[in-house]
One Martini backbone bead per residue (centre of mass of N, CA, C, O) as a GRO file, in nm:
protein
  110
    1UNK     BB    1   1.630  -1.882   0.784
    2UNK     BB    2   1.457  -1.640   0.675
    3UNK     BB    3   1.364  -1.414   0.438
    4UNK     BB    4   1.374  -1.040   0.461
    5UNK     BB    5   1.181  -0.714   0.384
    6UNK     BB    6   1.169  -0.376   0.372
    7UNK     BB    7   1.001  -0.104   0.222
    8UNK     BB    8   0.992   0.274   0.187
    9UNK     BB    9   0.807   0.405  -0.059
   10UNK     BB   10   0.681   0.600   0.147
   11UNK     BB   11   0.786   0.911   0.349
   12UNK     BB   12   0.580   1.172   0.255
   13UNK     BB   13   0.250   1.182   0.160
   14UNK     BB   14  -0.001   1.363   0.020
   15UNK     BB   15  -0.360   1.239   0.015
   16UNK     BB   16  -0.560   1.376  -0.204
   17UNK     BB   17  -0.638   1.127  -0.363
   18UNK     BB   18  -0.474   0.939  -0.615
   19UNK     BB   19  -0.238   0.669  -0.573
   20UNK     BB   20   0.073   0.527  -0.658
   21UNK     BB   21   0.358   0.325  -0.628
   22UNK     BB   22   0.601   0.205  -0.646
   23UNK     BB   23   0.715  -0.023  -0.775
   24UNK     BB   24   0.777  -0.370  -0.676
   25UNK     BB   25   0.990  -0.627  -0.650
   26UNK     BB   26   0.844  -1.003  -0.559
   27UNK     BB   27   0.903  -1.308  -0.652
   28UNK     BB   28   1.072  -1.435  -0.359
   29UNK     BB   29   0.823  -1.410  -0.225
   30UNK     BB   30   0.526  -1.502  -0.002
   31UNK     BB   31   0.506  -1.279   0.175
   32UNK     BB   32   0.293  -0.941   0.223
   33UNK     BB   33   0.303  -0.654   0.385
   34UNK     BB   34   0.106  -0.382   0.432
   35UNK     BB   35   0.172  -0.020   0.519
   36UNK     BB   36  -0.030   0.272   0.673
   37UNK     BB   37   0.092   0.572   0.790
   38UNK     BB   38  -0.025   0.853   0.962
   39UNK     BB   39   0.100   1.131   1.047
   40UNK     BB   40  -0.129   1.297   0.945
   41UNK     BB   41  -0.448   1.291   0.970
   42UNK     BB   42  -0.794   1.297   0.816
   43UNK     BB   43  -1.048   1.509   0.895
   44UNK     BB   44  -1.291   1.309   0.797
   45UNK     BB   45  -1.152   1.083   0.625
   46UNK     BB   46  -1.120   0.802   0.373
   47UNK     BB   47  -0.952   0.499   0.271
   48UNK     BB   48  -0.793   0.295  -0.006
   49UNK     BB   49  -0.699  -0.007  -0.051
   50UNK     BB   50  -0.505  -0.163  -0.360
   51UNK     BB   51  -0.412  -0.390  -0.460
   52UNK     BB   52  -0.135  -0.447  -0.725
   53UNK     BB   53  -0.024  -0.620  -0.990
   54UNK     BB   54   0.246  -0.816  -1.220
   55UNK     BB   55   0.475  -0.909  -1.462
   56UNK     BB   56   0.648  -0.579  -1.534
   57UNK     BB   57   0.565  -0.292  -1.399
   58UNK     BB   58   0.351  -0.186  -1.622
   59UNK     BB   59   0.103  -0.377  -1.592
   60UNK     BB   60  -0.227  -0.315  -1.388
   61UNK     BB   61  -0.395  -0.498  -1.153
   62UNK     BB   62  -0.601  -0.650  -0.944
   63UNK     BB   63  -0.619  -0.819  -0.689
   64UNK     BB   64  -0.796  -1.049  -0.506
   65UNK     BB   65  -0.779  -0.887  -0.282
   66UNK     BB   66  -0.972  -0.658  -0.083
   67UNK     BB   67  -1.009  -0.418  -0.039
   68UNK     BB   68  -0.975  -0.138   0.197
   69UNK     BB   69  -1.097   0.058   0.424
   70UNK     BB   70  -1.093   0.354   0.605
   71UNK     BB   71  -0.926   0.578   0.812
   72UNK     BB   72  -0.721   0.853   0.831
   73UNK     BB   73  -0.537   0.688   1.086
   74UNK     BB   74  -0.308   0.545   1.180
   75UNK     BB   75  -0.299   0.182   1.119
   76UNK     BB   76  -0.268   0.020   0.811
   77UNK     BB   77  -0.316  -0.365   0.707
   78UNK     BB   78  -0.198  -0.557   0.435
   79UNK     BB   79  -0.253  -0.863   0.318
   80UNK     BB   80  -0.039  -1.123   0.128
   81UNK     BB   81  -0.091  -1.384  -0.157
   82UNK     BB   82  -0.025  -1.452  -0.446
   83UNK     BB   83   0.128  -1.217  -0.652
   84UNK     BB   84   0.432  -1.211  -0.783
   85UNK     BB   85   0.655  -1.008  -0.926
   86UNK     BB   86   0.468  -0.733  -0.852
   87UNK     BB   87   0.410  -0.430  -0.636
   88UNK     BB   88   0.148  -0.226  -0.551
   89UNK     BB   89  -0.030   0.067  -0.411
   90UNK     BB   90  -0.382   0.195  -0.411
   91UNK     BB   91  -0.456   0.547  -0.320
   92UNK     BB   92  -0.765   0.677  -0.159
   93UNK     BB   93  -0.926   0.939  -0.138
   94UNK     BB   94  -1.244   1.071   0.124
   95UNK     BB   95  -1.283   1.329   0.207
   96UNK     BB   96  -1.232   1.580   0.366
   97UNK     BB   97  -1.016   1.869   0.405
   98UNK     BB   98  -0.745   1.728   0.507
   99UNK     BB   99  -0.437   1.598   0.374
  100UNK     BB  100  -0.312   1.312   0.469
  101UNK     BB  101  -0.005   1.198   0.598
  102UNK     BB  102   0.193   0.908   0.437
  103UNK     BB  103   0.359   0.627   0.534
  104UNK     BB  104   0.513   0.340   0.334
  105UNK     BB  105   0.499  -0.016   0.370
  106UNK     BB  106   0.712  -0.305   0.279
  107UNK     BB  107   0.646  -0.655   0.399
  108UNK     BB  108   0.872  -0.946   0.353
  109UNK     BB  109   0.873  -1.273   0.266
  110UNK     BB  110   0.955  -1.634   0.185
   0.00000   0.00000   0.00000
């Protein structure tokens, strides 16, 4: 059976402008998808996810997979391989007059 762990980043954040997430260690996995779920929308809001790297979780790179552009409702997933020792996710928002309300989820496998 396969080794996996989902890891809550961020429970209600808005998403005023752009942050980073906290580093999260993922050496032992294979394979991660983010989730950003939007408890409350932002009203002709469009969001960036920009995954980065890291080799100590101190510099940080962006990953070689493309950003995601959305808009800022319902769920975005973003798959990710090839990525080394450390992850977080930069959000960047764009538009809108209010900041929407983000639960931000990383899941690892082996």
């Amino acid at each position: 059976m396969r080794e996996s762990q989902t890891a809550v980043l961020e429970r209600g954040i808005r998403v005023e402008d752009e942050f980073a997430t906290e580093p999260f260690e993922v050496a032992w996995a294979g394979e991660a998808r983010w989730f950003v779920q939007f408890l409350e929308p932002g009203e002709e809001a469009t969001v960036t996810l920009t995954p980065q790297v890291s080799a100590d979780g101190l510099a940080w790179v962006d990953h070689e997979a493309p950003a995601v552009k959305a808009a800022a409702s319902g769920v975005i997933t973003l798959p990710l391989r090839d990525f080394g020792h450390w992850l977080r996710l930069v959000v960047q928002r764009s538009g809108g007059r209010t900041a929407p309300l983000a639960r931000i989820y990383l899941a690892l496998k082996e």
